[in-house]
N, C-alpha and C positions, 0 to 999 in steps of 0.2 A: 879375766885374770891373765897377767903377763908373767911369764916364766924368769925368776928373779936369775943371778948368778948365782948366790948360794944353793939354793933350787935343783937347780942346772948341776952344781956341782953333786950334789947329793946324789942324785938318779944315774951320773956318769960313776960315781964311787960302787953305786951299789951293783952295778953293770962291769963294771970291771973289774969285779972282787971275784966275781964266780961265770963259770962257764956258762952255766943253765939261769934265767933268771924269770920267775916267770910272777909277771903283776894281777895280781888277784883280789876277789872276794872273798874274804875268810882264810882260812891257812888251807897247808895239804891234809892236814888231820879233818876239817872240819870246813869243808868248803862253803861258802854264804849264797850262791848263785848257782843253777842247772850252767851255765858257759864256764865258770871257773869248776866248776865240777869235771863237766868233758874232757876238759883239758889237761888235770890232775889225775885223770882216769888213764889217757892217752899217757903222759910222760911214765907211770908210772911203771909201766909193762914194756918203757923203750930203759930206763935209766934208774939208778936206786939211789942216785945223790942232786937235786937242784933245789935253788934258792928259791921261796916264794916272798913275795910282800904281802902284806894284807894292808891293801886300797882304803878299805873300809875303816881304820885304827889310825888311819892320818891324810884325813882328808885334802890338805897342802899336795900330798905326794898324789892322792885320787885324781885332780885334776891336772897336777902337775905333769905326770906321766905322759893325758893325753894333747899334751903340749908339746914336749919334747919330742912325741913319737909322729905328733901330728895322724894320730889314729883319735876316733872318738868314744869308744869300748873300753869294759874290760871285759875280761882279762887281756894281758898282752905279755906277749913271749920275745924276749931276747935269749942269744945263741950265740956265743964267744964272741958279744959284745955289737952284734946282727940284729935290726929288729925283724923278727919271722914273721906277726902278724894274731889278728886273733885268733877265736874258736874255729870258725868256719875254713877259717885258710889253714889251722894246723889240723883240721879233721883233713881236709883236700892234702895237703903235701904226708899224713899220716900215710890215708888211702893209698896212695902212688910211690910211698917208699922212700923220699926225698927227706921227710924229718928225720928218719931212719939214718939214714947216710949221713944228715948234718950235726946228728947227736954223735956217731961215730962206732954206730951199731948196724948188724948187716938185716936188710929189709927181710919182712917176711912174708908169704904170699898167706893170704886170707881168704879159704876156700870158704864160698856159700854153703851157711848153716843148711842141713838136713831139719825142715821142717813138716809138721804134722798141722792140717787145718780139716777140719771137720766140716762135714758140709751145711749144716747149721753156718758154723761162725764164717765159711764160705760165703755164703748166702747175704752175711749183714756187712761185709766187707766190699761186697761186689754192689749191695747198694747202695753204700757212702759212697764207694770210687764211683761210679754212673753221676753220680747228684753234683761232682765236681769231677768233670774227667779232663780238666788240666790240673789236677795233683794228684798224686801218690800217696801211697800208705805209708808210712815208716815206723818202725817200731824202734823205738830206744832202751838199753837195758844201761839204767845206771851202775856207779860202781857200789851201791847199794841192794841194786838186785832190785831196783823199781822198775814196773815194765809198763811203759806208757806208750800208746798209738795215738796218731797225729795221721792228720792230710795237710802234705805240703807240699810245694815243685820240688822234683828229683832237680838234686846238684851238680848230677853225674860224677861223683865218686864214692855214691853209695855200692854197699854188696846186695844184691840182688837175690830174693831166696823164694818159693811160693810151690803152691800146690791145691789141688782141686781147682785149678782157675784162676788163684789168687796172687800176685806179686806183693812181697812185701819188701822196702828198701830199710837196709839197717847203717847203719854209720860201724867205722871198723871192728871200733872196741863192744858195740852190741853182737856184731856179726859171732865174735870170738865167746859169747855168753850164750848162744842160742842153738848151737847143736843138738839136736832131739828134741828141742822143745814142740810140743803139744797144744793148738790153742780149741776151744770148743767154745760152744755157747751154751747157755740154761737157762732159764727161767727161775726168778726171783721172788719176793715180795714186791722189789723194786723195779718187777718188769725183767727182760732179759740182760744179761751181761757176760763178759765172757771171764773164761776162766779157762787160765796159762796154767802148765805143767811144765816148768823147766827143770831137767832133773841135774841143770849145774849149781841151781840155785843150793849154796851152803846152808846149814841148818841156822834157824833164828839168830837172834844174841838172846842169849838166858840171863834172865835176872837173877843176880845176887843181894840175899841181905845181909846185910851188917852182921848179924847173928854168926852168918854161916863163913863170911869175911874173916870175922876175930875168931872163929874154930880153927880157920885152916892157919890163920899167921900166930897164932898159940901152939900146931900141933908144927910149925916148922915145916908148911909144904912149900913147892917152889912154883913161886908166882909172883907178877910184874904188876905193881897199882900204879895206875898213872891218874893224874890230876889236872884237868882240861879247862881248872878254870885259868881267870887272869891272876896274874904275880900279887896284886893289887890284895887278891881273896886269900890267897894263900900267906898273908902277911899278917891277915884276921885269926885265919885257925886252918889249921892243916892235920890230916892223919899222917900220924910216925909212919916214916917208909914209901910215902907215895911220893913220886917223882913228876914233875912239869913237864908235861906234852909239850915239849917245844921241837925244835927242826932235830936238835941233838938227840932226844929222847924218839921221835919216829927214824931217826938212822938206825935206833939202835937195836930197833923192834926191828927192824927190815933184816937182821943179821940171825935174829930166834928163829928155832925150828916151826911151822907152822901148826904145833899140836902144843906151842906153848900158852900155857895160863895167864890169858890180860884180862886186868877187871881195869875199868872206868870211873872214874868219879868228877862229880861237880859238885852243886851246891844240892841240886833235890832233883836229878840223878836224869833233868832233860840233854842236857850240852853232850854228856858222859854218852847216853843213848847214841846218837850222832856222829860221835868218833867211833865208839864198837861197831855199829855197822859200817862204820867207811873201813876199819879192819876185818873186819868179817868180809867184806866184798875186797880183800888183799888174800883171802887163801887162808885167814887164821881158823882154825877148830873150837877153840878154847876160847870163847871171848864172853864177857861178862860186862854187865851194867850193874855200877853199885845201886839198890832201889833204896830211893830218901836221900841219898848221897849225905854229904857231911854234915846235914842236918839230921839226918836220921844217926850220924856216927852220934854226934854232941847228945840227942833224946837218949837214946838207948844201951850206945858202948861207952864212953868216955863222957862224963859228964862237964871236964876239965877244959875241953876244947870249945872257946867259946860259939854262942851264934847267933846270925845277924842277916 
């Protein structure tokens, strides 16, 4: 594929409209990929306003991108009209304070998490690391609060944290989720596995049903319904009051107090699930999954609103 002028023109428009622009999988609500995730996790905690693409809804622009930027990845981050680089290179320029300064916010230093490792999960950690002692532990906390361990070679701009004998390397944005966390091991049905206590981890996303939906927006409470499917679905059948998750609609939530009430919806209440905890891991208290989503509304509450 050769990068047309029309093309060409497109990606420089959309480069030049906005300060922050960053090329992705899936949106910032709902990221499609662990690297566009990172990265949406990282800008998130530096700035409250950039532009995403989602790669994946225009494949012309997917390829095109890595054309223009002459990188082969996504995601990929532009910077007042700068290309920055992918994941890997904006965790590295995160780490060191330099995205910091290029966003136009003052760097923060990232003290090693206070961790707790039990001698059990000691034990099974020191003998991964022996079986490969050219990698590292790392531990990842997404911005869903999934906590995944890996062996890989240190990058050297991990934060560095450990205890009973153990180093474990976290990437920044995990580093800032892992203070006090606790990891242990036990014994299963399935054999041993471990089992993390992090006591930053926010409380679940609780499901909502319909039932309890149309009580609260009958009795006039105050609360935010958002609608995460595509324009396409909501053109089919929509519940009265619910508003499209798009870029204008997560500005708008970044402005509510974080004890305010967001419920979620899609078609049957999977997509919905996925954005509340990508809100939930932003600080909200209140967050809700419609369960059945607009199919359960058209079954249950409104039989007027068609489905499909």
């Amino acid at each position: 594929m050769s990068l047309s002028s029309e093309l060409r023109e497109r990606i420089e428009s959309t480069i030049g409209k906005h300060p922050v622009v960053l090329f992705m999988k899936g949106s910032r609500a709902q990221p499609q990929c662990g690297f566009s995730a990172t990265v949406v996790s990282i800008l998130d905690g530096i700035v409250e306003d950039y532009h995403t693409v989602d790669v994946l809804s225009d494949p012309e622009i997917r390829e095109g991108i890595k054309l223009f930027s002459e990188w082969p990845t996504i995601p990929q981050l532009y910077i007042d009209n700068e290309f920055v680089g992918g994941c890997d290179l904006v965790q590295q320029l995160y780490a060191a304070g330099d995205l910091h300064r290029a966003l136009g916010a003052e760097p923060v230093t990232i003290e090693p998490p206070n961790v707790t490792i039990s001698e059990p999960a000691a034990a099974a950690l020191r003998d991964a690391a022996a079986q490969r002692p050219d990698l590292a532990v790392h531990l990842k906390i997404d911005n869903a609060w999934n906590h995944q361990f890996n062996l890989a070679p240190a990058r050297g701009h991990e934060i560095r944290a450990g205890d009973n004998g153990v180093e474990i390397l976290f990437d920044a944005a995990s580093a800032k989720r892992a203070d006090g966390l606790r990891l242990d091991l036990v014994e299963t049905d399935d054999g041993p596995g471990f089992v993390i206590d992090n006591p930053n981890s926010p409380a679940p996303v609780a499901q909502m049903s319909v039932g309890e939906l149309k009580g609260r927006l009958d009795a006039g409470e105050t609360l935010y319904l958002f609608d995460v499917r595509e324009q396409a679905e909501r053109d089919i059948a929509a519940i009265e009051g619910a508003r499209l998750l798009d870029e204008a609609a997560v500005s708008f939530i970044d402005t509510l107090p974080r004890d305010a009430t967001l419920v979620f919806h899609c078609h049957s209440g999977v997509r919905s699930q996925a954005a509340a905890e990508y809100f939930r891991g932003q600080g909200f208290t209140e967050v809700y999954n419609l369960a059945g989503g607009i199919d359960a509304w058209s079954r249950e509450i409104d039989p007027s609103v068609p489905r499909y």
